[in-house]
PASE-879209 format. One line per field, with one value per residue (C-alpha): residue number from 0; x, y, z; residue in one letter. Coordinates in steps of 0.001 Angstrom, whole numbers, plus 500000, padded with zeros to 6 digits. Last residue first. Example, Ala and Ser with C-alpha at 12.3 -4.5 7.8 and 13.67 -1.06 7.14 Angstrom:
nr	c(1,0)
px	c(513670,512300)
py	c(498940,495500)
pz	c(507140,507800)
rest	c(S,A)
end
This chain:
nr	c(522,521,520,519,518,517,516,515,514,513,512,511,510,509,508,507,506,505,504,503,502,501,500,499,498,497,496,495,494,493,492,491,490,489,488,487,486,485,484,483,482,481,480,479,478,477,476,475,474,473,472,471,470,469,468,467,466,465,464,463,462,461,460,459,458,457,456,455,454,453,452,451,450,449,448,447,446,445,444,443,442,441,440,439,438,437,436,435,434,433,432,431,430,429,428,427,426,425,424,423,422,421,420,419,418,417,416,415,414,413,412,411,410,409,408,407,406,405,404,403,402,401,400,399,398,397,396,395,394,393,392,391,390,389,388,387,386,385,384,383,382,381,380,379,378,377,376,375,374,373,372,371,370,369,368,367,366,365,364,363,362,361,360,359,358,357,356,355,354,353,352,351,350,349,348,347,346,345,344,343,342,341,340,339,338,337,336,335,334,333,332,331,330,329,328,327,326,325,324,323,322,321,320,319,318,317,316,315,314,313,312,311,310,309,308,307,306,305,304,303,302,301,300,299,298,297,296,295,294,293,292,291,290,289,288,287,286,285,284,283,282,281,280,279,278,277,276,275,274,273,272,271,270,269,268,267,266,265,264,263,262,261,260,259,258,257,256,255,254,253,252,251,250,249,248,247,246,245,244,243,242,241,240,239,238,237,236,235,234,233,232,231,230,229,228,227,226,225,224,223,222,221,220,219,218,217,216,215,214,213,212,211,210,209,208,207,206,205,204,203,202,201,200,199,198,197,196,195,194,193,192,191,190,189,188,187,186,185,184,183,182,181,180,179,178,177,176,175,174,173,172,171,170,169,168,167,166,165,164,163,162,161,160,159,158,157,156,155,154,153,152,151,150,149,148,147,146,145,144,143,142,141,140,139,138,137,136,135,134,133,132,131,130,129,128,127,126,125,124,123,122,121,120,119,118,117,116,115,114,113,112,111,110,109,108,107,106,105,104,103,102,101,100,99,98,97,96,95,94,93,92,91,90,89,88,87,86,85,84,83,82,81,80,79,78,77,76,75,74,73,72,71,70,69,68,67,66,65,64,63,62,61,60,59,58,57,56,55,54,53,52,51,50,49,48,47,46,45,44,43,42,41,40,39,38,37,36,35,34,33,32,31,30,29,28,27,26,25,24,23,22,21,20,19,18,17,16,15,14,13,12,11,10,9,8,7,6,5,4,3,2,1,0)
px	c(750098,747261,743450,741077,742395,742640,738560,737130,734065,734722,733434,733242,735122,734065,731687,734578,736274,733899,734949,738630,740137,743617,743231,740483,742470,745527,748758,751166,754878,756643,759087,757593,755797,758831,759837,756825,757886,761512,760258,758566,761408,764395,766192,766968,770192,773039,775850,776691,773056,773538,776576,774343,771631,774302,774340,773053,774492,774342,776448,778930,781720,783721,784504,780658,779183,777847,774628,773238,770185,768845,766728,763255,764007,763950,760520,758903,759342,759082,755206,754125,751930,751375,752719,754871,751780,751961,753387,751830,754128,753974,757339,759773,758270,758415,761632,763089,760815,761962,765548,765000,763173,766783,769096,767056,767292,771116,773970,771733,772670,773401,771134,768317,766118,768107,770271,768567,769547,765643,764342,760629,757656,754517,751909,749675,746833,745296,745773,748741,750447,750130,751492,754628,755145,754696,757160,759428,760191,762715,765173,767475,765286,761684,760532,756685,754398,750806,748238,744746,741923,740533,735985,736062,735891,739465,740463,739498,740820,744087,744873,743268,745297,748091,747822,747217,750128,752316,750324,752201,755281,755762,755108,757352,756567,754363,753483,750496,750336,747106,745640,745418,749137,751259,749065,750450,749012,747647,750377,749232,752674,752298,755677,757388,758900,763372,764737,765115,766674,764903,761590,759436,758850,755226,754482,750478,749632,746489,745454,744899,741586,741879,743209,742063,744249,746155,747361,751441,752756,754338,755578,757321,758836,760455,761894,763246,764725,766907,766731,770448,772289,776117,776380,774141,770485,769480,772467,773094,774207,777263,776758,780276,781274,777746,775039,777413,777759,773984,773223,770999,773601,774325,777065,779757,778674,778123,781625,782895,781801,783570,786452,786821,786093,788976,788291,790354,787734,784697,781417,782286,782684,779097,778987,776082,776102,773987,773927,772837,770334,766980,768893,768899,766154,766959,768588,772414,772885,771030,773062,776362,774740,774379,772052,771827,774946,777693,777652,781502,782271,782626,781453,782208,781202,781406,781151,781650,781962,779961,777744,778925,781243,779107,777758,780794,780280,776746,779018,781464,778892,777371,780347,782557,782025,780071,781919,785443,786574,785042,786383,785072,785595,785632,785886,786271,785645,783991,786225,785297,786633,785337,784409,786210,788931,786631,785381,788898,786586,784268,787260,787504,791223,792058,793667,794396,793808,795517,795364,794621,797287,800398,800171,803381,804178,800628,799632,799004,798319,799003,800289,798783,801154,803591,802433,803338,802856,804115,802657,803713,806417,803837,801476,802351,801323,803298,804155,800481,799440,801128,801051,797121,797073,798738,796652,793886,795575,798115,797450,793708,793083,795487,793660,790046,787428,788789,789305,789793,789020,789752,790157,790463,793103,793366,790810,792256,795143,793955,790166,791493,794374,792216,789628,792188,792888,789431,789367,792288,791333,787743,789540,786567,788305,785368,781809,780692,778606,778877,777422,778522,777301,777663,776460,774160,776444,777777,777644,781624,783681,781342,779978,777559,775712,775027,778531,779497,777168,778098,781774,780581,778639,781657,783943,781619,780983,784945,785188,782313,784439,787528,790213,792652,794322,794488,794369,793438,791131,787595,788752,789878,787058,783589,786207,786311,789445,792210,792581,795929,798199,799109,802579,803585,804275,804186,800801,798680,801389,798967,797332,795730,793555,792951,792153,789522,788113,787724,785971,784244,787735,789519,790434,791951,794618,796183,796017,798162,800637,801225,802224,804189,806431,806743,807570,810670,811991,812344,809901)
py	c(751662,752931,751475,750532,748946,745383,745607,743394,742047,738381,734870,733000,730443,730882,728352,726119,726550,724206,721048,720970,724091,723516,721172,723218,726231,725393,724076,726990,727088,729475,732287,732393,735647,737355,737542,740132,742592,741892,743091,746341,747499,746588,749611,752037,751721,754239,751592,752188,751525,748418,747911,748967,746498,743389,741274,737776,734942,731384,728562,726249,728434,728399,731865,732204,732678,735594,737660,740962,742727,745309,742040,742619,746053,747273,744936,746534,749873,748898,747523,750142,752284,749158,748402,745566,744324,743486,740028,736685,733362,730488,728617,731392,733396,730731,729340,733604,733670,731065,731842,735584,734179,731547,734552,736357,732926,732699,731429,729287,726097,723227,725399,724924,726005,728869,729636,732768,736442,736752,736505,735929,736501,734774,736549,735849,738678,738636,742251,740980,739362,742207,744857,742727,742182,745784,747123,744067,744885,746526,744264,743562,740620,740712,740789,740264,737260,737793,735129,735528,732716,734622,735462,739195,740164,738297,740369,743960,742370,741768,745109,746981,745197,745983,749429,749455,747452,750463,752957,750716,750601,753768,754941,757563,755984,753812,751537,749173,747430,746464,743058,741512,741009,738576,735616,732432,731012,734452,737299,740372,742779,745346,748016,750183,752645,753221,757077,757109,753591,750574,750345,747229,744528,742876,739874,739816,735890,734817,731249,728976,727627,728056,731449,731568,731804,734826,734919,735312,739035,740098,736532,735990,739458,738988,735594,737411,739965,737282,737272,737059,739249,738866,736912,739360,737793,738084,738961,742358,743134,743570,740478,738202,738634,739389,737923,735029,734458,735145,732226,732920,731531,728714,727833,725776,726519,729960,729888,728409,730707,733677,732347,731770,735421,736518,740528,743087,743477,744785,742741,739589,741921,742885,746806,748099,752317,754456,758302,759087,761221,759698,756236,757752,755398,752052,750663,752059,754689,752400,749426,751773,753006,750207,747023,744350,743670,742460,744866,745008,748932,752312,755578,758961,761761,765487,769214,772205,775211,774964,772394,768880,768996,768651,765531,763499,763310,761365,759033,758369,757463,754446,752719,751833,748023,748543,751814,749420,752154,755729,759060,762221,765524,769300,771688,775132,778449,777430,774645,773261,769685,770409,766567,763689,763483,763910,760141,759048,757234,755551,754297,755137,755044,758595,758877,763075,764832,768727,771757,774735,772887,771631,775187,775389,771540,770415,767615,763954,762403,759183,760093,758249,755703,757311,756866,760449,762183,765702,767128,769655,767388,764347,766670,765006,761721,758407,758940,759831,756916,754512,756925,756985,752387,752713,754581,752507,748758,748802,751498,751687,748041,747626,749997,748852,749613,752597,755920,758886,762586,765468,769015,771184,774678,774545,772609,770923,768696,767952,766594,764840,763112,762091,760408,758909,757392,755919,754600,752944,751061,750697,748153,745488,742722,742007,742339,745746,748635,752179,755052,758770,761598,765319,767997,770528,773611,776821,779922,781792,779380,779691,776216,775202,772338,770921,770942,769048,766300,766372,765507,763025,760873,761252,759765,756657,755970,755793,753375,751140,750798,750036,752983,753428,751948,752557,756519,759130,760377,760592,758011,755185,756202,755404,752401,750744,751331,748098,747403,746469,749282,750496,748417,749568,752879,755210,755717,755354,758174,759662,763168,763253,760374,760940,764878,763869,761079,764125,766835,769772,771327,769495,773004,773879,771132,772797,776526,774392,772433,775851,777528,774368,774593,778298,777751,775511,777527,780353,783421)
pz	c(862849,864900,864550,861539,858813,860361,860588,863454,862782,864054,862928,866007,868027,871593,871935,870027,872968,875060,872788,875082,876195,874982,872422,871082,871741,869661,871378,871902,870864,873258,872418,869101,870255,870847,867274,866319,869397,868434,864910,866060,867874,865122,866808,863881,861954,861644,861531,864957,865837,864296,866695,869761,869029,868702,865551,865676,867195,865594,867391,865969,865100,868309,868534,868327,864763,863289,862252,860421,861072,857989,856448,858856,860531,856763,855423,858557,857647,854220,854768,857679,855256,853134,849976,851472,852804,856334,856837,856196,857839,855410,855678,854947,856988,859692,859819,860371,863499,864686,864052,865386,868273,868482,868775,871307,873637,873145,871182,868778,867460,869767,872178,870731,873896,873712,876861,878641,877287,875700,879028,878086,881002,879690,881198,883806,883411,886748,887398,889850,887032,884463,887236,887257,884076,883324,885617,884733,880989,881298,884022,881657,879706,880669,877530,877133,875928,876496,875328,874242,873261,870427,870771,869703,873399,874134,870898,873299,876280,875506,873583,875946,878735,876564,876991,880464,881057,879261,881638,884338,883034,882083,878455,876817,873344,872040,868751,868640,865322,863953,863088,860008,858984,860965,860183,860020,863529,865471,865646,867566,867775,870951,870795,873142,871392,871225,871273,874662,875571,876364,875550,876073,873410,873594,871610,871871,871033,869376,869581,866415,865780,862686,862019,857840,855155,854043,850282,849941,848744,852121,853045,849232,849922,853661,851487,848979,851559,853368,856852,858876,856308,856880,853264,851729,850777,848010,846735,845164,841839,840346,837692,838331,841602,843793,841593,841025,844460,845403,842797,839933,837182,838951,841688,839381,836070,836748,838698,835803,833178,835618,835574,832075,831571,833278,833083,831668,828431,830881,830158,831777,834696,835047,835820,837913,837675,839537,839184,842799,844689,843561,845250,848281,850072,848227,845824,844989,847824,850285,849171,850014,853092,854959,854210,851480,851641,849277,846126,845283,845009,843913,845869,844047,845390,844198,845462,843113,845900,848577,850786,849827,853008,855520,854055,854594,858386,857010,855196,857193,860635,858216,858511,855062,854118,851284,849685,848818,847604,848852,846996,848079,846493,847080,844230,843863,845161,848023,848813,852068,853875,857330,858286,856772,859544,861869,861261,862650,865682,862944,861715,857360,857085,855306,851574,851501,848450,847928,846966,850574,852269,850046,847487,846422,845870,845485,847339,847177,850325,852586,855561,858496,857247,854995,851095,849817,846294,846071,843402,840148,838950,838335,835846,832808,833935,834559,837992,839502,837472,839727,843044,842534,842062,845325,847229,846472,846452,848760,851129,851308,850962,853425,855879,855273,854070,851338,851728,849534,850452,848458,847841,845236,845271,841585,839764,836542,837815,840910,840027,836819,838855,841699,838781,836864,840036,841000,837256,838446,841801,840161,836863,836473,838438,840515,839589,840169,842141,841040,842660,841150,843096,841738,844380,843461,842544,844380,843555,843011,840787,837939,838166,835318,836575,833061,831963,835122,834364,831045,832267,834303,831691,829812,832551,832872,829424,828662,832244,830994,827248,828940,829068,826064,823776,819743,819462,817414,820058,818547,816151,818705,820815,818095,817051,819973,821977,822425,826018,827807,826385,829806,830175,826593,827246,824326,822644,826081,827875,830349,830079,827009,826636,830713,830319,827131,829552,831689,829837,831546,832708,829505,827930,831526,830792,828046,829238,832653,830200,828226,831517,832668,829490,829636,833635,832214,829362,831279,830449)
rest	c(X,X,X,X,X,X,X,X,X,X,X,X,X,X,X,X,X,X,X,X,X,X,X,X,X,X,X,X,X,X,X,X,X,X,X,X,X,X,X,X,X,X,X,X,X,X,X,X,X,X,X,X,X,X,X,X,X,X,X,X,X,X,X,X,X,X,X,X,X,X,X,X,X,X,X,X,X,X,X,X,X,X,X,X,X,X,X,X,X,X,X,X,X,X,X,X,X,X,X,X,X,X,X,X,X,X,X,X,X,X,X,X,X,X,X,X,X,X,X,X,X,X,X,X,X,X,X,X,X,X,X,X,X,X,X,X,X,X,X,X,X,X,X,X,X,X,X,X,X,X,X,X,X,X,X,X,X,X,X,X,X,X,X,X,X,X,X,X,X,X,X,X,X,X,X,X,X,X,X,X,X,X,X,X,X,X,X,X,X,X,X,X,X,X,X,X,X,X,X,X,X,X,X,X,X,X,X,X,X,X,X,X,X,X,X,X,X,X,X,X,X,X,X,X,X,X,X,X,X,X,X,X,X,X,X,X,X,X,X,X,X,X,X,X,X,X,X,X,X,X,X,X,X,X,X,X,X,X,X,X,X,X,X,X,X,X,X,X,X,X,X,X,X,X,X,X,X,X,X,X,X,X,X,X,X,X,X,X,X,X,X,X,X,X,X,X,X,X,X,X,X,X,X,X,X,X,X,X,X,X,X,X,X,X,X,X,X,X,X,X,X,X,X,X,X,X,X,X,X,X,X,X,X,X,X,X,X,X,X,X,X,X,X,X,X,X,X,X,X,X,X,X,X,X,X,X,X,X,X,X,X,X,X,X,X,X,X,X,X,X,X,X,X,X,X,X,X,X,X,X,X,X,X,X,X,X,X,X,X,X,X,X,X,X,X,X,X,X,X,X,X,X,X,X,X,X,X,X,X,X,X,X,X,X,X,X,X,X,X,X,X,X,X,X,X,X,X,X,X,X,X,X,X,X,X,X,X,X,X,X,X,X,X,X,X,X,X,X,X,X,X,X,X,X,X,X,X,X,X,X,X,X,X,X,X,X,X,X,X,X,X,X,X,X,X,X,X,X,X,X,X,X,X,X,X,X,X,X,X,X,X,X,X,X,X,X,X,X,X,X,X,X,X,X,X,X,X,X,X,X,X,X,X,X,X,X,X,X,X,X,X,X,X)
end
């Protein structure tokens, strides 16, 4: 056998021994001993005598790659039946070293899985080129392995693929538009492994993730989603805290924990912003903010409202905010508020209504609390022409309602772009004031609590005026139509005197203690 294929033959029995092992593959497969540039972190003693060896990875990167490795131990994969999918989540401080862990992670997949595939993208472009794909092409060039790839940074070209085997063995670094999102779809390996790689995972849209599902099906799937924990929506914060969290292997890494990190930095943004602060949380701990810096209604504040006591109504009135369908997949929705409380009264949630069998709904409604002794009012969006059916039969029942046209100038307008952004505003003032909301135990609790913190906001070109994020775009993002917290934000759309001052002493006549059970009804 020439010299040269005996070489790569003993390279390739070598590197099969580290299938189930890849901070083993990483010790072995880059020059730590040799080239000074890489010997940055001194190994603690537990992997300076596993692996002979001074430098190495940090300490969270050695933990991560073993954790994998028994991960893929456990699964088992005999090249033929495939495995549950692997899926790594990792959100950081900055600095901690995800570019290159994210590289030793390419290399490990490529260089001990023929014919795997990959994915690797990143939020944006220049993130993907210069920081991402670059970091790959770095150690791609220092490993053992570099003669058997072809590594390529073209734009719309970035890849690293085997030199006999460039279709069916490669990983390709893809932008993550939604309208590229085919780009992640279709990526089998039945007989081996297929990959995804996500940088950046927070600001990725929700549509690249769910195209990414298709190809966990066969073979020895695996994700691996790494980033800076900024929002507390999307799928990355989802993957990390909320729904899919069961799925995932989460990591949080604080960076004055990782030996590559400026630690003086770090004391002086505690010292500057506190050691609680949402910017600390963010670059320093890995955790999420209480509130992302995009997020409109913080989720501390949606949980001091759910958990506060409920007082009584007073003599406050009690206002139905109605929100009216729009689209197919959207409900109609009646929300009683009366004073603080958002809680005590149930829900009304439809779908397929017309208008007219939508007025008769919230005729019921009206007429039903008008029996238990509550001065009623009626506020409905009228906004794009929806909501006029029922408006319309409501006024000639008798019913005068209050007719809100949420794309009208805010009464604020010094610092709200329109009416809908300054609902949201009121509505935002008063939870954190006093407002109750449903439980966040309750059946409807984290439904609510989502549609609550999920919105996101801006500023007009000129930067003075508050505008909060579109419908459509947070149905881009995979979100559901807030529904039932429009309904809830439309009834600040007028501030109402209480009955006594309204109605003068004979009110009180009305006043009474009612029977009504909140428990009873729909949600």
């Amino acid at each position: 056998m020439p010299e040269e294929k005996n070489a790569d033959a003993m390279l390739a029995y070598d590197l099969a021994k580290f299938y189930t092992d890849p901070l083993g593959y990483v010790m072995y497969i880059f020059p730590w001993s040799d080239y000074e540039p890489i010997q940055v972190v001194k190994l603690p003693n537990e992997y300076a005598d596993r692996f002979e060896c001074i430098y190495g990875p940090d300490v969270w990167a050695c933990r991560f790659l073993d954790e994998l490795g028994r991960e893929i131990k456990d699964r088992g994969f005999n090249g033929r039946e495939p495995v549950d999918p692997i899926r790594f989540v990792t959100a950081s401080g900055h600095g901690i070293g995800k570019s290159t862990l994210s590289a030793w992670l390419i290399k490990f997949l490529l260089d001990t899985r023929p014919f795997c595939k990959g994915t690797v993208t990143a939020v944006t472009a220049d993130q993907l080129r210069t920081k991402t794909w670059s970091e790959v092409g770095k150690w791609h060039k220092l490993s053992l392995t570099s003669h058997w790839f072809d590594y390529n940074t073209g734009r719309g070209a970035m890849s690293l693929a085997h030199k006999k085997h460039k279709e069916s063995w490669r990983a390709d670094a893809q932008t993550c538009r939604e309208e590229n999102s085919e780009a992640f779809a279709g990526q089998h390996s039945a007989s081996s492994t297929s990959f995804y790689l996500f940088d950046e995972a927070s600001g990725i849209p929700e549509k690249i993730y769910e195209v990414r599902e298709g190809g966990l099906t066969d073979g020895e799937p695996m994700v691996f989603d790494f980033g800076n924990p900024t929002r507390n929506s999307g799928r990355f914060y989802e993957n990390c805290e909320g729904r899919y969290k069961h799925r995932f292997i989460v990591r949080k890494i604080d960076s004055r924990n990782v030996a590559i990190t400026n630690k003086k930095v770090a004391a002086e943004m505690i010292e500057d912003y506190g050691e609680d602060s949402d910017i600390v949380r963010v670059r320093v701990k890995g955790d999420f903010p209480a509130a992302s810096s995009a997020q409109f209604i913080s989720g501390a504040d949606v949980d001091d409202a759910m958990s506060r006591q409920l007082g009584g109504h007073g003599d406050a009135p009690l206002i139905l905010g109605v929100d009216v369908a729009r689209q197919g997949d959207d409900e109609s929705v009646i929300y009683p508020r009366c004073g603080n409380d958002a809680r005590s009264f149930p829900i009304k949630r439809y779908s397929g209504l017309d208008g007219i069998q939508l007025a008769g709904k919230i005729i019921e409604q009206y007429n039903d609390y008008n029996g238990q002794g509550f001065e009623v009012h009626i506020f409905i969006d009228a906004g794009g022409g929806y909501g006029g059916s029922p408006l319309d039969h409501l006024r000639f029942l008798g019913y005068g309602p209050l007719d809100v046209f949420p794309g009208r100038k805010a009464n604020k307008e010094q610092v709200y772009r329109y009416k809908s952004d300054e609902l949201w505003g009121d509505m935002k003032d008063s939870i954190k004031s006093g407002l109750c909301l449903p439980e966040k135990g309750s059946q409807i609790g984290p439904e609510i609590r989502d549609q609550l913190t999920m919105r996101e906001f801006g500023y007009t070109i000129s930067g003075s005026k508050i505008c909060l994020e579109p419908k459509s775009k947070m149905k881009d993002r995979g979100l559901a139509s807030p529904d039932i917290i429009d309904a809830l934000a439309i009834t600040y759309a007028e501030e109402l005197a209480p009955a006594s001052v309204m109605f003068g002493e004979n009110k009180k006549a009305l006043m009474v203690e009612h029977e009504y059970n909140p428990l009873e009804g729909e949600l």
